[in-house]
C-alpha positions as CSV (number, residue, x, y, z in Angstrom):
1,X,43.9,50.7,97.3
2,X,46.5,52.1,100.2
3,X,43.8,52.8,102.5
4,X,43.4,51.5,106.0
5,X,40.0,50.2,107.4
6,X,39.0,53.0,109.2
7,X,39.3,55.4,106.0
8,X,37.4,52.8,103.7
9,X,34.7,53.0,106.3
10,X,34.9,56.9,106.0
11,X,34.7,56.6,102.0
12,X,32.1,53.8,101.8
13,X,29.5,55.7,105.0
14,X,30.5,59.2,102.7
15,X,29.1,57.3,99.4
16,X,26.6,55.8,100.8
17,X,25.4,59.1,102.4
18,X,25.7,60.5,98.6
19,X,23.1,57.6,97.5
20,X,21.0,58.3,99.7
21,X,20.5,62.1,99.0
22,X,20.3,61.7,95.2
23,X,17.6,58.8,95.9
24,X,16.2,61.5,97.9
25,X,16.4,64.2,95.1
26,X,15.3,62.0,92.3
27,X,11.6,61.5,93.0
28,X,10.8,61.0,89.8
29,X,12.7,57.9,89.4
30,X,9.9,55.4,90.4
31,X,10.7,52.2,92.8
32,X,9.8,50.1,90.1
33,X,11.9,51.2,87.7
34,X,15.2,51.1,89.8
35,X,13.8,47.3,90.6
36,X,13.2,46.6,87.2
37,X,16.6,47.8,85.9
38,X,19.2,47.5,88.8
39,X,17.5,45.0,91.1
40,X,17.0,47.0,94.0
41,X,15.1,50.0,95.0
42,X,14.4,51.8,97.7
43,X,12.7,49.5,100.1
44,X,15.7,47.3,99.4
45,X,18.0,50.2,101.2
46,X,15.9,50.6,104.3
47,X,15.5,46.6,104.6
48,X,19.3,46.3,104.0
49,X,19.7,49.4,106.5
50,X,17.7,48.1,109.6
51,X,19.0,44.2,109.1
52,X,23.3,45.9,109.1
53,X,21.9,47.8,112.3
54,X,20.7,44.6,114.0
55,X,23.7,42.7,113.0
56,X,25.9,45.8,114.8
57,X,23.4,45.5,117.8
58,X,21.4,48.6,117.2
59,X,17.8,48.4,116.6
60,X,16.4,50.6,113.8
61,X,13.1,50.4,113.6
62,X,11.4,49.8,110.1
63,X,9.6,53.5,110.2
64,X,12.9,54.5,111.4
65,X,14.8,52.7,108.4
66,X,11.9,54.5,105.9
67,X,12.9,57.8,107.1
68,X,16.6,57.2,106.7
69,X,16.2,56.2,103.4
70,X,13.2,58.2,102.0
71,X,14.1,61.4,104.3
72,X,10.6,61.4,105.3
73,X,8.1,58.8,106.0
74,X,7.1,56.1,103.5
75,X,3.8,56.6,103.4
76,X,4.4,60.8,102.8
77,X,6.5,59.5,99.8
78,X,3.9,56.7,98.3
79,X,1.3,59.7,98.5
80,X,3.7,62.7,97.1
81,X,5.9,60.6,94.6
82,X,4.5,57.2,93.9
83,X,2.9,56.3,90.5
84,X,0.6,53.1,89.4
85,X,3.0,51.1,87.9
86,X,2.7,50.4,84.4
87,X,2.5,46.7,82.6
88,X,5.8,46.7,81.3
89,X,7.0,48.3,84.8
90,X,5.8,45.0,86.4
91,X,7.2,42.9,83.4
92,X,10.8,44.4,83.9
93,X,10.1,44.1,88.0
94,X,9.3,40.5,87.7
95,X,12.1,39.4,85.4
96,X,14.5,41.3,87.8
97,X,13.3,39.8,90.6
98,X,13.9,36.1,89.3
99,X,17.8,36.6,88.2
100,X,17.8,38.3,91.6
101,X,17.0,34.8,93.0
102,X,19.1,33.1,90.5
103,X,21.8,35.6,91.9
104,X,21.2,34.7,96.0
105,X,21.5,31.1,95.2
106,X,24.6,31.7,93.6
107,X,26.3,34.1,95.8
C-alpha cells in the first residue's frame, strides 16, 4: 500500500469510526453472539479503547469507554437491547473464549 503513516491513521480512525456506528445500529446482534462467533464483542471494544488511551497518556474512563462504544451508556443498552443468553449462546461463548486463550499465548 503507497500510503504514508499519517493517511493509514486517517483510514484505520475512519474504519474504525464505521465499526463502531454499525455496532451501534445493529442492536439486535447480541454480545454473545459476536463473542461466540468472532471472539470479541462489544465490551472487548471499550476495554481495547480505554487501555490504547492510557497507553497514548489520555485517561478514558470505563463509563467514558461504554459510551464511545455503545453511543450511550452500558447499562441504557443491557436494559433496551440485551437478551438472556441462550445455552448454546454460552456453549459457542465458551469455546470462543478458550481458542481466544490458545490465540494470546500464541501471539
Amino acid at each position: 500500500m503507497a500510503t504514508d503513516q499519517d493517511m493509514q491513521d486517517k483510514i484505520d480512525a475512519a474504519v474504525f469510526r464505521r465499526l463502531l456506528k454499525h455496532l451501534q445500529d445493529r442492536t439486535d446482534v447480541q454480545n454473545i453472539d459476536l463473542m461466540g462467533y468472532g471472539g470479541f464483542c462489544r465490551n472487548c471494544f471499550y476495554k481495547w479503547y480505554a487501555e490504547e488511551a492510557a497507553e497514548l497518556g489520555v485517561d478514558v474512563s470505563k463509563e467514558e469507554a461504554q459510551q464511545r462504544v455503545y453511543g450511550m451508556s452500558y447499562d441504557e443498552y443491557k436494559e433496551q437491547y440485551q437478551t438472556p443468553a441462550t445455552e448454546e449462546q454460552m456453549r459457542r461463548m465458551e469455546i470462543s473464549v478458550a481458542k481466544n486463550k490458545v490465540a494470546k499465548a500464541n501471539g
